[in-house]
C-alpha positions in Angstrom: 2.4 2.6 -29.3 -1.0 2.1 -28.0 -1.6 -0.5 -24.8 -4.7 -1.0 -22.3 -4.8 -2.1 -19.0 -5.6 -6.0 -18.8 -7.9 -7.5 -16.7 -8.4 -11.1 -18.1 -5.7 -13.1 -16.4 -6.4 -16.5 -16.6 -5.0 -18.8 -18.8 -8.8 -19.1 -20.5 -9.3 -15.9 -20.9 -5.4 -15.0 -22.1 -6.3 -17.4 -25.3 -9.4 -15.3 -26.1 -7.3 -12.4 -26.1 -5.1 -13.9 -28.5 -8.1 -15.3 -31.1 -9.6 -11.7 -31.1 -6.1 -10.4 -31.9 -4.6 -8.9 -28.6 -1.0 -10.1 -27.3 -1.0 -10.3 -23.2 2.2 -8.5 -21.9 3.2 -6.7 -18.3 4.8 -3.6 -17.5 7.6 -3.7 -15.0 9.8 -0.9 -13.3 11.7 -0.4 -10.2 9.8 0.2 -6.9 6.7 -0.2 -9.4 3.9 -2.6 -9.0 3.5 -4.4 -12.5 0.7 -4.0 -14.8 -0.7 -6.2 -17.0 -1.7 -5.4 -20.1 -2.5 -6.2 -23.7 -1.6 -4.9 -27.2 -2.6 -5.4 -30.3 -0.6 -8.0 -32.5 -0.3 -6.2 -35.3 0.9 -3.0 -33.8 3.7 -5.3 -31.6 4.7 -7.0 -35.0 4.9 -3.8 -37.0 7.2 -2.3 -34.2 9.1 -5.7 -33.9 9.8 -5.2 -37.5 11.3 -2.1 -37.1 13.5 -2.6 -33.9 16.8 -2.7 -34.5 17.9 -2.9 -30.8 16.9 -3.5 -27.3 18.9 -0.8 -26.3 16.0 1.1 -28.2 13.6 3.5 -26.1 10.0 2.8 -26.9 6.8 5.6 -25.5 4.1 3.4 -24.5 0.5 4.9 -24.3 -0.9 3.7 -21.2 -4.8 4.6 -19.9 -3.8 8.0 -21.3 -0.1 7.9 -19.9 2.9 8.3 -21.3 5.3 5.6 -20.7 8.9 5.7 -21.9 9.8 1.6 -21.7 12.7 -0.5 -23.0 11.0 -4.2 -24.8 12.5 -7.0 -22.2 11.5 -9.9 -23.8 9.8 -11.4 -26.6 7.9 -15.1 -25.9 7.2 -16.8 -29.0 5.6 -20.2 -30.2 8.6 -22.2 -30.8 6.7 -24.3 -34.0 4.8 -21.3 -35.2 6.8 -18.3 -34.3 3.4 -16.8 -33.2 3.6 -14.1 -30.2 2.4 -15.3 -27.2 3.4 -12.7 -24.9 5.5 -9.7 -24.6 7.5 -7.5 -21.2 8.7 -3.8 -20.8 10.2 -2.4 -18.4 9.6 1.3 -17.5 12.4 3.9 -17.8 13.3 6.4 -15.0 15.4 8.9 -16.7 17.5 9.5 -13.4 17.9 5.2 -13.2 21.3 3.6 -14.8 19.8 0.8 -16.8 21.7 -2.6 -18.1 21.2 -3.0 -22.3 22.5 -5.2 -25.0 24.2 -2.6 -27.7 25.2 -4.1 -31.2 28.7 -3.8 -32.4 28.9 -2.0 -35.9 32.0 -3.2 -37.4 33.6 -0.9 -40.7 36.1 -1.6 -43.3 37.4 -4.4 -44.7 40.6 -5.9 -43.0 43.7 -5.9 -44.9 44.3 -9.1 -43.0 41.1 -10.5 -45.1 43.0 -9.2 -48.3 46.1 -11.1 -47.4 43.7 -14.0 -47.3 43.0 -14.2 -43.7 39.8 -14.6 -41.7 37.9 -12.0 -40.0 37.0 -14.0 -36.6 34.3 -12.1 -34.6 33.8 -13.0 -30.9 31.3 -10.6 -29.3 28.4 -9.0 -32.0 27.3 -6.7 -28.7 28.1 -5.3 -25.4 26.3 -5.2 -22.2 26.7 -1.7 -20.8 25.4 0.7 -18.0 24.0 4.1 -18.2 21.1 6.5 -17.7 18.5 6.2 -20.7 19.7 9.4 -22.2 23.3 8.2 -22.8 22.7 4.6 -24.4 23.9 4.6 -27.5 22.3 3.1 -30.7 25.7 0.9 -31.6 28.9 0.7 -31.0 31.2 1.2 -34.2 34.1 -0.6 -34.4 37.0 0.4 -37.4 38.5 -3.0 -38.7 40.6 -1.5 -41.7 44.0 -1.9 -40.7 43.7 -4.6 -38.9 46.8 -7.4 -40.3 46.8 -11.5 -40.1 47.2 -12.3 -35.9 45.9 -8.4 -34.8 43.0 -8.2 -32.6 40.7 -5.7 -30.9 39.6 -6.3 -26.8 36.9 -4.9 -25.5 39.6 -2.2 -23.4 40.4 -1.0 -27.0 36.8 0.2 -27.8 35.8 3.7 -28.0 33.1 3.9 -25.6 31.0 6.8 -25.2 30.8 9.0 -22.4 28.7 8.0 -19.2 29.1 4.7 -20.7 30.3 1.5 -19.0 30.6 -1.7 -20.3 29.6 -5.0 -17.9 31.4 -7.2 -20.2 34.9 -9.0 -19.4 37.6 -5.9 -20.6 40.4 -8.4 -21.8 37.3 -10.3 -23.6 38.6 -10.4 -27.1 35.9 -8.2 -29.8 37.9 -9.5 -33.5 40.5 -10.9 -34.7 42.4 -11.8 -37.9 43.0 -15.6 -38.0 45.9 -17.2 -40.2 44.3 -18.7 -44.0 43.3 -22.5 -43.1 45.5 -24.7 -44.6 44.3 -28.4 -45.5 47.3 -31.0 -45.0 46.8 -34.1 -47.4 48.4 -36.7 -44.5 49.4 -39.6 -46.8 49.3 -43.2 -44.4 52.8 -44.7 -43.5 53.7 -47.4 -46.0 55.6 -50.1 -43.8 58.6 -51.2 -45.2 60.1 -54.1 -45.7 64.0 -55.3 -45.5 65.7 -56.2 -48.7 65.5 -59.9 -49.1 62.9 -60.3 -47.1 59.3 -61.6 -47.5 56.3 -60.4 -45.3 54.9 -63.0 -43.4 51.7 -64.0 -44.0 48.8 -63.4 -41.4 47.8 -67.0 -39.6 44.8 -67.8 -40.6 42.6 -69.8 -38.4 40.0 -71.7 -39.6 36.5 -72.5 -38.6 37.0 -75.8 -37.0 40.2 -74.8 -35.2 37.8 -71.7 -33.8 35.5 -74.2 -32.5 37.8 -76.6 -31.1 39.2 -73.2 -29.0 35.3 -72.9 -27.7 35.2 -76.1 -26.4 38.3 -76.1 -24.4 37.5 -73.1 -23.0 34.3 -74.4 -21.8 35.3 -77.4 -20.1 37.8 -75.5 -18.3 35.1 -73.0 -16.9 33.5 -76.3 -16.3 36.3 -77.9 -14.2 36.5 -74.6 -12.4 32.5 -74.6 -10.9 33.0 -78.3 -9.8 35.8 -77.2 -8.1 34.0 -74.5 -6.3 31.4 -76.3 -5.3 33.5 -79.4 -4.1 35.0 -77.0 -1.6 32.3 -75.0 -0.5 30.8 -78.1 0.4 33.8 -79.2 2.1 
């Protein structure tokens, strides 16, 4: 992948790179100063298309350098999903670097036959390693998994030179119990033998009225009273 050095940085000049087709983007590494830089939009989107991972290694073409990079970061028009901006970080081959590895998972529970439900928790890992060890996925076997078994991250097979940054005890998948849907049927109350239910009072209008008024005059007789002894 083909990038040039970028010397427009102004926000005025950024969004004529972008109307003549160009996508701004910097290039960051340890102990490095970062380079800006710009790339064409449809060579990102073609290799957006095709990147399965971040845990991917990309070679950048840089002013006639070879760059091997990891894509960071992606920035994105969040009404029209057009780029707007892209980072990389470069790869030292003797630097442990921190990636986000999918999780593959295989097989078909025999909990899910039994009419469970296959309840995934984590769809990746964070791990640690040197460039040359991070793996493209992690594959996970969920075959004989039964109703209530599940799989921690401590259970994974984890290549070595591999660590994982994620919680061990964090739970991967797990079989959940079929849902069952309870029809709850409302407590009829009953009523003694010989018995009639008593009818609800009813209150009428005028009797509701009646109720106002009272009230009032009492909050009435109250103020006077108040004032008669503050004045006092």
């Amino acid at each position: 992948m083909k990038v040039k050095e970028r010397k427009e940085l102004g926000t005025r000049e950024v969004k004529h790179l972008r109307k003549e087709g160009w996508i701004p983007g910097i290039i960051y590494g340890h102990g490095e100063k970062s380079k800006p830089i710009m790339i064409e939009e449809e060579e990102l989107t073609d290799v957006l298309h095709n990147l399965h991972s971040e845990a991917t290694l990309l070679d950048l073409d840089y002013e006639g350098k070879k760059l091997q990079v990891l894509m960071r970061d992606v920035t994105r028009n969040p009404l029209t999903e057009k780029l707007l901006h892209v980072d990389f970080q470069h790869i030292h081959e003797n630097e442990e670097v921190n990636v986000h590895v999918i999780i593959e998972f295989q097989g078909r529970p025999k909990g899910v036959e039994e009419g469970g439900i296959l309840n995934i928790e984590h769809r990746d890992l964070i791990i640690r390693c040197l460039p040359k060890d991070i793996p493209e996925k992690i594959v996970v076997e969920v075959t004989d998994l039964e109703i209530g078994d599940s799989i921690h991250i401590k259970n994974l097979q984890i290549p070595e030179g591999v660590k994982v940054e994620d919680d061990p005890s964090s739970t991967v998948v797990n079989i959940l119990s079929p849902r069952k849907l309870i029809e709850v049927k409302p407590a009829e109350e009953e009523i003694p033998i010989g018995e009639e239910a008593e009818e609800p009072e009813v209150i009428t209008k005028e009797e509701e009225e009646e109720e106002e008024e009272e009230k009032e005059e009492k909050e009435e007789g109250t103020e006077e009273k108040t004032e008669k002894e503050s004045g006092e």
